[in-house]
MARDREN-152364 format. One record per atom (N, C-alpha, C): x, y negated, z negated. Coordinates in steps of 0.1 Angstrom, whole numbers, plus 5000, padded with zeros to 4 digits. Layout:
<atoms>
XYZ ...
</atoms>
This chain:
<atoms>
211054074275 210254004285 209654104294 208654074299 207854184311 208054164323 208354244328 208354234342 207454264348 207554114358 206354094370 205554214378 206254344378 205554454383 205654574373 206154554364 205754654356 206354684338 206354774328 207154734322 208454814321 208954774312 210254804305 210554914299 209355004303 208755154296 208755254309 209055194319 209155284334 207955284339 206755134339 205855134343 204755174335 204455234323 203655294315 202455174308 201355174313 200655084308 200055154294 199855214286 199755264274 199955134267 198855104262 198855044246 199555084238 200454974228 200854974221 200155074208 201155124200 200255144188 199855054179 199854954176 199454854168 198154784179 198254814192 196554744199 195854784195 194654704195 193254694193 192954714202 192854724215 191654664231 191054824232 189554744232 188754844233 188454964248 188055024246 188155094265 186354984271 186454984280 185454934288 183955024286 182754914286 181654964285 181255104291 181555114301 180855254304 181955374300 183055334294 183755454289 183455494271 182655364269 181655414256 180955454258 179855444271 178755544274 178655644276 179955684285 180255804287 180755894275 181755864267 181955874255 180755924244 180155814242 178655844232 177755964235 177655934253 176956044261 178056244254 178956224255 179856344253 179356394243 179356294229 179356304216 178056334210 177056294216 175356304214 175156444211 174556504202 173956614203 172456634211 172656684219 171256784228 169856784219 168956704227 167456694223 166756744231 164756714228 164056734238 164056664253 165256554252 165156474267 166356514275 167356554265 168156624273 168056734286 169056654297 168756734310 169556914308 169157034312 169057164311 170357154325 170357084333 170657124344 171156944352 172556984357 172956834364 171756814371 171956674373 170956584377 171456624394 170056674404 170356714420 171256594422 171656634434 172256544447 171556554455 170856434463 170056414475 170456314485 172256324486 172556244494 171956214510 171356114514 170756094529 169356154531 168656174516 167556224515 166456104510 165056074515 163955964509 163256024499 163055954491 161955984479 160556024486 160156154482 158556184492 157756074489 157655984482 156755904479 156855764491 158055784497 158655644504 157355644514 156955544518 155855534529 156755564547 157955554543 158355614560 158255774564 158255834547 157655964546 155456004555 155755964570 154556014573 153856114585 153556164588 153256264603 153156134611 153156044610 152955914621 154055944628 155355964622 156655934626 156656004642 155956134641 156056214654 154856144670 155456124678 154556114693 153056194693 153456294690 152356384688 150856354680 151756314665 150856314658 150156174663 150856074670 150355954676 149055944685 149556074694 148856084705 147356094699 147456234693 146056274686 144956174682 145956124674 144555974665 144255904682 144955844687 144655774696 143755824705 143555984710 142956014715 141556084709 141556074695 140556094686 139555924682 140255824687 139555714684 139255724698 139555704702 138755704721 137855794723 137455954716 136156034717 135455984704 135755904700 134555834684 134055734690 135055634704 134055504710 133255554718 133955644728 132755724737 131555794733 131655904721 130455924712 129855834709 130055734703 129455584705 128755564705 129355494721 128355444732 127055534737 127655694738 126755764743 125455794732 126255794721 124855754713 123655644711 124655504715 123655394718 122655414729 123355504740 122455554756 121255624749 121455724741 120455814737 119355734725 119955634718 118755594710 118455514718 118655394729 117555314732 116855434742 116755534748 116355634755 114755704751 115455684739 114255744733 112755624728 113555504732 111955414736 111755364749 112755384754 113155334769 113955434781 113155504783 113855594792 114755514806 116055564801 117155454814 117155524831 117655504837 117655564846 118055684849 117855804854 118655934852 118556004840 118055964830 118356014815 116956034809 115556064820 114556104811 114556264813 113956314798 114556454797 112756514796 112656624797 110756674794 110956724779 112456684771 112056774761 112056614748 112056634737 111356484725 113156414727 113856444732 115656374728 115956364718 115056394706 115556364693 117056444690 116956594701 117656704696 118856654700 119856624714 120556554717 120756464709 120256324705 120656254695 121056284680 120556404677 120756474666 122256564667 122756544677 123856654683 125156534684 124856414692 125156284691 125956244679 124956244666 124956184656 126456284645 125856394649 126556504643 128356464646 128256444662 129556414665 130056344663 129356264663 129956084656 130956114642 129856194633 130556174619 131756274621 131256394631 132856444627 133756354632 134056334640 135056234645 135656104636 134056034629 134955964617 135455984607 135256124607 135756224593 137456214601 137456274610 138656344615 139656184613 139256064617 139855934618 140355924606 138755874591 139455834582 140155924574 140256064578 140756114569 142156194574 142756114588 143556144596 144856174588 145756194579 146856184573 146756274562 145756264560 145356364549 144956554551 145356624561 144956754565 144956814547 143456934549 143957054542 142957154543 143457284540 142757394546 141157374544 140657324533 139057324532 138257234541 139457124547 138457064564 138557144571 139557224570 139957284586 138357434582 138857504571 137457584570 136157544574 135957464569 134657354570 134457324581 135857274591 134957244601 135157374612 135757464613 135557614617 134257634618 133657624600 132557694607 131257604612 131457494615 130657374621 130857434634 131857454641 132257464653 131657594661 131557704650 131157874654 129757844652 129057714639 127257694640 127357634653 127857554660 127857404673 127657554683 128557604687 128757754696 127657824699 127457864687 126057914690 124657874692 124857744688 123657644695 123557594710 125257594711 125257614725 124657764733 124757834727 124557974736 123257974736 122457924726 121057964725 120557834735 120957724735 120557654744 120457684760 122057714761 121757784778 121057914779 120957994772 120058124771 118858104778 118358024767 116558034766 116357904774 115557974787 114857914803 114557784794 113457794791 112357694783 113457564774 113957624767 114757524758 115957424768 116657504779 117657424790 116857384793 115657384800 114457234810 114557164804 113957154785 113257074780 114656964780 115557054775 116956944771 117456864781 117456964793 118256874806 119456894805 120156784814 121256784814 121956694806 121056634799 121756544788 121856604776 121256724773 120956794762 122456884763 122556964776 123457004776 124957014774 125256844782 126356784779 126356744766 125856714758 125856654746 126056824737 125356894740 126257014734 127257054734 127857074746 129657104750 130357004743 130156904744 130856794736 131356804725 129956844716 130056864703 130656964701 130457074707 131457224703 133157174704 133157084718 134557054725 135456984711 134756854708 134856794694 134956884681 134256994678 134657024669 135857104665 135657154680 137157244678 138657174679 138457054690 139656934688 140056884673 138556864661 139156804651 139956924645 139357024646 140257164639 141557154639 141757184653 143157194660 144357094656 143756934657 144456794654 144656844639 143556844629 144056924617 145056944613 144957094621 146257194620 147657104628 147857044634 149156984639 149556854633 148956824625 148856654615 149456734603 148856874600 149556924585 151157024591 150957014605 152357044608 153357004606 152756874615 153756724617 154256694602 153056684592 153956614578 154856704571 154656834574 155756964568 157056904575 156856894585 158156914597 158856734589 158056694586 158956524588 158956494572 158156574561 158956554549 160356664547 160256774554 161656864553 162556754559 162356684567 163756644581 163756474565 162856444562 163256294556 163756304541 163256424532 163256484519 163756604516 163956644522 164356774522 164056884520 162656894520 161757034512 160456954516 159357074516 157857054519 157757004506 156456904509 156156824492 154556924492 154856964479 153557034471 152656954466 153156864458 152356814452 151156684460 150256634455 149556544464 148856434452 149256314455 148756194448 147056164445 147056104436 145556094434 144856054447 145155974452 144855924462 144455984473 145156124475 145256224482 144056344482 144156334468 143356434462 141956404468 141756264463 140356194462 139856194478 141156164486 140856204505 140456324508 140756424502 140656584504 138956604503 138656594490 137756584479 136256504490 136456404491 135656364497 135056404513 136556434521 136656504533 135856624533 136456724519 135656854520 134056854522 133556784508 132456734509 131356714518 131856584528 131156574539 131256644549 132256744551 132156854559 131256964559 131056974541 130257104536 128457054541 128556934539 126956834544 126856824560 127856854569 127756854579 127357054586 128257104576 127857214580 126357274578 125957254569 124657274563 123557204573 124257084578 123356994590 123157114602 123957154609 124357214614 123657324614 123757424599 123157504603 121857534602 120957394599 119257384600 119357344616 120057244622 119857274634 120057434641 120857484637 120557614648 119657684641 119357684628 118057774626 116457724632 116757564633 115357524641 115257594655 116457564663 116757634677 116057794675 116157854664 116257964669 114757954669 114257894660 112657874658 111957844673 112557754675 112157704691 112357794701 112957844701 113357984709 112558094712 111858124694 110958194695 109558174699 109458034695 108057994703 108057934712 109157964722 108857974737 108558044745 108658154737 107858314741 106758314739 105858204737 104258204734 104058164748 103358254753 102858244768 101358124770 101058014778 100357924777 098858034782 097957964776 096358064785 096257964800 096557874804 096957824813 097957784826 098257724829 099657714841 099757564842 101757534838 101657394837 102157374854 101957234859 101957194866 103457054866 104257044880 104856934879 104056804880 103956694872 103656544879 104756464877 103856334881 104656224886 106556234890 106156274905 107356314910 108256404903 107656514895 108756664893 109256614882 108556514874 109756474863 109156574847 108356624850 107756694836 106556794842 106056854831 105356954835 104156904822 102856934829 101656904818 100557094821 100557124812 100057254812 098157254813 097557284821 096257274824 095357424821 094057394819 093657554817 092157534818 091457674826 089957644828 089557804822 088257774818 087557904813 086457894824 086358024830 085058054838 084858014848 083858064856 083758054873 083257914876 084057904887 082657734893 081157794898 080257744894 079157784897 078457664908 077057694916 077057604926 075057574916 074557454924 073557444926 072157474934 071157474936 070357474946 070757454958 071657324959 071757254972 072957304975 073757344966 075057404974 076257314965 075557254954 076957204952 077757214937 078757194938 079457264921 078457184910 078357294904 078157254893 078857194884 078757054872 080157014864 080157134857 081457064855 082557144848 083057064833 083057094821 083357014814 084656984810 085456874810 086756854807 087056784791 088056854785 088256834773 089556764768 089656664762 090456524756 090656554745 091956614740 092156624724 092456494719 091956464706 092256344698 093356344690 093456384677 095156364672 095656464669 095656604676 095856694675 095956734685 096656894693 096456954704 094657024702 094056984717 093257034719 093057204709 093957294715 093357414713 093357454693 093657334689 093657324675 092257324669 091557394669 090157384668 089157314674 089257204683 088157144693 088157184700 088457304706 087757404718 086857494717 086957514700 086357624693 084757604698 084257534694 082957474694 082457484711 083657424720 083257434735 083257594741 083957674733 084357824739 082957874733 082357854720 081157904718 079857874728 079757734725 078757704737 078757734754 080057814757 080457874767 079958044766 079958054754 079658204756 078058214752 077358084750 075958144745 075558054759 075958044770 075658004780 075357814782 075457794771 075257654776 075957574787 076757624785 077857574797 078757684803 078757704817 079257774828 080657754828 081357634821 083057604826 083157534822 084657514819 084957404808 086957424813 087457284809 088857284813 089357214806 090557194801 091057144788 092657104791 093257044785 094957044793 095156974778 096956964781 097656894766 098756764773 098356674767 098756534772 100356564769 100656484776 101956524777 102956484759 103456574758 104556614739 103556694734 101956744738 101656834732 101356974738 101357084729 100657234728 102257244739 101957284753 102357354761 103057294771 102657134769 103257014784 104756974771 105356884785 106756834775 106356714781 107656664773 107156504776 107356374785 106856294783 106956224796 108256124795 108756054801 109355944802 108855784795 109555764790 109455614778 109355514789 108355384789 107555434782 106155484789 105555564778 103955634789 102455534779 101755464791 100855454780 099155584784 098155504776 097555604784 097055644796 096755484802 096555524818 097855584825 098955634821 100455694826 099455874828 098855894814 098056014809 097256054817 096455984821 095255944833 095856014844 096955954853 096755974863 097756084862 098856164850 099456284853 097956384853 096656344846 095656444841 095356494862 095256374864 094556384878 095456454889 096956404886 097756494893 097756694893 097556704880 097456814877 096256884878 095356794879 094056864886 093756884898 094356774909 094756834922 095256904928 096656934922 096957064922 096757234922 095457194908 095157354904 094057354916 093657234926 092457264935 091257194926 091157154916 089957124906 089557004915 088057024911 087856904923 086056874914 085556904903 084656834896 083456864901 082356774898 082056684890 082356714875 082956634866 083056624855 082256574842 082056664832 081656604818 082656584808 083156474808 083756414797 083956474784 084056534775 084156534763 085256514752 085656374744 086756414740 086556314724 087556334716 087456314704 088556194698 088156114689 089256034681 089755934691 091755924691 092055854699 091855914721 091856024720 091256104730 089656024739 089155984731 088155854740 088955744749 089455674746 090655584749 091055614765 091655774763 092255874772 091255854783 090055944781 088955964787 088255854796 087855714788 087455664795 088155604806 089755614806 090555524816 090555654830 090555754826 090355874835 088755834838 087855804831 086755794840 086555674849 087055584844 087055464856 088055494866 088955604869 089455594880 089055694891 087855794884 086955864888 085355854889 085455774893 083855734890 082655754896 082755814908 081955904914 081856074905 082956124900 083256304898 082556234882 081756124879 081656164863 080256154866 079756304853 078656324854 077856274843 078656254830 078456224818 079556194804 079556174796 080756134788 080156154774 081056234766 080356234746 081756234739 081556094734 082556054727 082156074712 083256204706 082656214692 083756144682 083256024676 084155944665 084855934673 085055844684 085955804695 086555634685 088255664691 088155514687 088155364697 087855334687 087555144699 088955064701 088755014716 089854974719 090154824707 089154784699 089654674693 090754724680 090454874678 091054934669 092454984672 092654944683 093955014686 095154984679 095154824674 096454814661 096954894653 095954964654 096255044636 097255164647 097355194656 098455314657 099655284662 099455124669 101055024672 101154944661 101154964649 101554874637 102654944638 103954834630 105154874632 105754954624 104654964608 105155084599 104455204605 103955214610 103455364618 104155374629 104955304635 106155334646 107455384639 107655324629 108755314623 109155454617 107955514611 107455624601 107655784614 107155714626 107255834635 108655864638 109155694643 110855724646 111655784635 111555794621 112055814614 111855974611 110456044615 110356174612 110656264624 110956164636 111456214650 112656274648 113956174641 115356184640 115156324632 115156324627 115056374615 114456604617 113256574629 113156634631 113556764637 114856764645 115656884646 116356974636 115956924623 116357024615 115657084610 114357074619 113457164611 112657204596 112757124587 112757154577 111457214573 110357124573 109357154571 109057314582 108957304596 108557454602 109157534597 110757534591 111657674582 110457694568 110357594564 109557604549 108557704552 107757594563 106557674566 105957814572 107457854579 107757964582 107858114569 108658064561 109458094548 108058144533 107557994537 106558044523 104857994523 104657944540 103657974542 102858054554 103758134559 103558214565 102858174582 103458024583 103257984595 103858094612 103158084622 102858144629 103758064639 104058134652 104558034670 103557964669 101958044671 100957954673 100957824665 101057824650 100757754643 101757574651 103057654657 104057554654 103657484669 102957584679 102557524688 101857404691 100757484689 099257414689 098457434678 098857444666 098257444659 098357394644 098157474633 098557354621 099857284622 100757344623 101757304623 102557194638 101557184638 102557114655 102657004654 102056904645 102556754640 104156754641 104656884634 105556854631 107056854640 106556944656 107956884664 107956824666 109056794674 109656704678 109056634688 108556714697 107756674715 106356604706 105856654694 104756574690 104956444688 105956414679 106156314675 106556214685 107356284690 107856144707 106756124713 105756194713 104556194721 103856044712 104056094701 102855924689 103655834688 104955874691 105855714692 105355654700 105555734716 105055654730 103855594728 102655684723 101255624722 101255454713 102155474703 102555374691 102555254698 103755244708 104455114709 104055074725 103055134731 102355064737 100955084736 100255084726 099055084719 098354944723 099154834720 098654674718 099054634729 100054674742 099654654754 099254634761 100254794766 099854844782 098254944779 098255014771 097155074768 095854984772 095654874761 094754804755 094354744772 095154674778 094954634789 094254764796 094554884796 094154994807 092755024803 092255024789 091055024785 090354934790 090554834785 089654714784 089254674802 090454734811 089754694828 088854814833 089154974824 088755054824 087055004820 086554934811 085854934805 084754834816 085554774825 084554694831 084454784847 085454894850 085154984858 083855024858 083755154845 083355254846 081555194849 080955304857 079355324864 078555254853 077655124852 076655194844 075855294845 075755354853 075055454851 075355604846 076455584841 077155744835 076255744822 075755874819 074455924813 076455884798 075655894784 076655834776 076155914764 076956004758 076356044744 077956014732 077455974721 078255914711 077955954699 079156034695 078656124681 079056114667 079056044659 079655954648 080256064635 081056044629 081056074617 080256014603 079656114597 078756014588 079256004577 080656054572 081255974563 081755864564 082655874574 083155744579 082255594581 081455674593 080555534589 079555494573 079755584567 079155524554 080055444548 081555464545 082755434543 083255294548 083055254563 083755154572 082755084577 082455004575 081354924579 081354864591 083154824595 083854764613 083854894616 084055034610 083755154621 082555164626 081855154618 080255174618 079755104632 080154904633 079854844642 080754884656 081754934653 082655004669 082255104672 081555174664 080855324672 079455244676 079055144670 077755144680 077955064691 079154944694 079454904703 080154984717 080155094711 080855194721 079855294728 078455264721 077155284726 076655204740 077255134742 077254984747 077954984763 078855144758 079655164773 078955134790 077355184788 076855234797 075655174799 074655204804 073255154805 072355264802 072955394804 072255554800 072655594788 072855544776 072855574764 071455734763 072255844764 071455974762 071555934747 072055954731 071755974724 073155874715 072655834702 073755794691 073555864681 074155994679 073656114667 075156054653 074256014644 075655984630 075156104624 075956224624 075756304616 075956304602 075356324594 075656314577 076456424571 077656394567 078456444558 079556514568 079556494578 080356534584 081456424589 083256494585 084056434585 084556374604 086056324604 086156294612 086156364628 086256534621 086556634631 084456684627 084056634636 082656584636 082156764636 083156824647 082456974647 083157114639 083857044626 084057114616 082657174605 081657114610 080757134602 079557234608 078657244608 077557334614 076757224615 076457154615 075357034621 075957004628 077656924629 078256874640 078256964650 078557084653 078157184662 077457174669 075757214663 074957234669 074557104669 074756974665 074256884679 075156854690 076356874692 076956844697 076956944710 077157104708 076457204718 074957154721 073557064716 073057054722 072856914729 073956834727 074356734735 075056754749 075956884753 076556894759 075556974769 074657054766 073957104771 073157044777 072456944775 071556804777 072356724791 074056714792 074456624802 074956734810 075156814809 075356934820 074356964830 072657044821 072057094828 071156974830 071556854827 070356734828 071356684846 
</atoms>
């Protein structure tokens, strides 16, 4: 019999030799495991011990885990809402000048600086967990291009006016911001070293697709930012250089010190019999800066004496003026023209002469002068019924879009590079469509075209003297071409009651005194209201 605690063998639980009973499942495994001969799956080496250790893959494996790394994002989402907003200030600014924030220079550049900052910042956000050395490179050298755009900006006199103080701050920012994402960078790829050794027990090398694909895209738009970056400082430097183009004139402050419009006279004032000035002719550029070839023709007829004096200025975004405050229509034009002629002492009588949309200009300046006018020659001037075509919304849209766009210079680098464009050129000349100050300048004109403009004409139009002697000089392509041009140039004959002449020159284009017949009638039209 057995006893209740043990056996009859001195406690010996040993199986009998005649038992069967098998040993327990895992002492066959273990067993089998002994017995197996060694394959390709076979482990070389015990399996580690990682007692109190997480699998790197566990999601509590993250740089979150630290205050630090907390703080950063937090304070990196609060300079991405501030960039923001401050970006929202700067785009409605640029159709709407707010209070305190009109600058003399086009704002595209600051918004361009703006924009820049924005994306680093949403770089640095979504790609906040993911550090690795090719953002931090990348954005290094975003930060040493941002730097140096700052230095060139406070450097150069000319370039700090045009920018202001919103140009300015919006540079520090961006340098401030770039070097912050750097830095957060470097303490995000700290933080995850420090907190996979403390949760895993070793830095994790390897990085999940997922990871990869974060890097990969990170790098990327860093490499597109840098490149952004560095057409903006090469445009800067551009601008830099052609602010050393000295004006043949002297700009003047208007409307209360807020901008500067640059004026310029050729030649003496001369008097009359009775003692009194002789006019002087004043010159209205049409869609171009003045000194872009429509003075050519006035500086000739100046030197074969037809005319004694002549004076010329650039409406404000072009040649040598900066720009005005959003929004400007033409009569805004008008009376900075007048400010600025008080100033230099100019004091008239005036002959009118101006071209294209520059008529427009002209006549609202003569109705608010209408004693100092002595005569008026509108060559292919356009009519106020015409004014849609430059506030239609795809030609506002087309400008805002070549505005933004415009601080990186592309086209002036080009044009610099492989066609051998000039300061001059980028000034006032072929090339000057293409800054920035131009373009803000045809936005303004754009979006109150069908207005405020149209209104300043059309009261203008019931101003002005009949009696202002009136010459009107047609393109004769055009009017062979347009048939509603044809009828607005002769209704614009119509201005006056002293219709001197309606010359439609034949074969000559819109720039009427590109040709040698437009010239010489046009020098002997000018000649005609001067010494008449």
């Amino acid at each position: 019999m057995v006893s209740l605690w043990g056996s009859k063998n001195g406690g010996d639980d040993q199986p009998r030799s005649g038992d069967a009973t098998p040993p327990d499942g895992e002492d066959i495994r273990q067993s089998s495991s002994r017995q197996r001969d060694p394959d390709e799956r076979s482990r070389l080496l015990p399996p580690p011990r990682r007692e109190g250790f997480l699998d790197p893959d566990d999601p509590a494996v993250t740089p979150y885990n630290l205050w630090s790394v907390r703080a950063l994002r937090f304070l990196t989402l609060a300079f991405l809402i501030i960039t923001f907003i401050w970006w929202i200030i700067l785009l409605v600014s640029i159709f709407v000048s707010l209070p305190m924030m009109a600058s003399r220079g086009s704002g595209y550049v600051s918004f361009a600086f703006t924009t820049l900052t924005a994306a680093n910042l949403l770089i640095a956000v979504l790609f906040f967990a993911t550090p690795s050395k090719a953002t931090q490179i990348s954005g290094l050298i975003v930060a040493v291009f941002l730097a140096v755009d700052m230095i060139i900006i406070l450097a150069v006199q000319r370039l700090r006016a045009e920018e202001g103080w919103i140009g300015i701050a919006t540079i520090i920012w961006a340098v401030v911001i770039a070097i912050w994402n750097v830095v957060a960078d470097r303490v995000v790829a700290w933080g995850k070293k420090e907190e996979e050794e403390r949760l895993t027990g070793r830095q994790e090398t390897r990085r999940s697709l997922r990871e990869w694909c974060a890097v990969f895209a990170s790098t990327i738009i860093m490499v597109i930012l840098a490149a952004v970056v560095f057409l903006l400082t090469a445009s800067l430097i551009l601008r830099s250089r052609d602010a050393t183009l000295t004006p043949p004139g002297k700009r003047y402050y208007v409307d209360g010190d807020q901008y500067k419009v640059h004026l310029a006279c050729v030649g003496a004032v001369t008097k009359d019999a009775q003692g009194n000035n002789n006019p002087t002719v004043m010159l209205e550029a049409g869609e171009v800066p003045v000194e872009d070839t429509f003075d050519d023709w006035v500086y000739d007829a100046y030197q074969n004496g037809t005319i004694d004096r002549y004076c010329y200025w650039d409406r404000p975004g072009f040649g040598w003026s900066d720009n005005a405050p959003s929004p400007h229509s033409a009569g805004m034009s008008a009376d900075a023209l007048s400010e600025a002629l008080s100033q230099a002492g100019e004091q008239g009588p005036w002959v009118l002469v101006s071209a294209g949309v520059g008529g427009i200009y002209s006549r609202i300046f003569a109705s608010r002068h209408v004693r100092d006018i002595k005569g008026m020659i509108l060559i292919d001037a356009l009519h106020e019924d015409l004014l849609s075509t430059l506030g239609s919304p795809g030609r506002g849209f087309s400008l805002w879009v070549r505005g933004i766009i415009s601080p990186l210079g592309i086209d002036r680098l080009a044009g610099l590079l492989f066609k051998g464009r000039t300061r001059e050129d980028r000034v006032y000349g072929r090339s000057a469509y293409q800054s920035g100050k131009f373009l803000r300048a045809k936005l303004q004109e754009s979006l109150v075209a069908k207005s405020l403009t149209k209104k300043e004409v059309i009261a203008a139009r019931n101003i002005l003297s009949p009696e202002t002697p009136l010459v009107v000089v047609s393109s004769g392509i055009k009017v062979r071409k347009d048939s509603q041009w044809e009828k607005k140039q002769e209704d614009l004959t119509k201005l006056t009651d002293k219709l001197v002449a309606w010359d439609v020159v034949p074969g000559a284009p819109h720039e009427v005194w590109s040709t040698l017949d437009g010239r010489q009638i046009l020098e002997k039209r000018l000649g005609e209201l001067v010494k008449g």
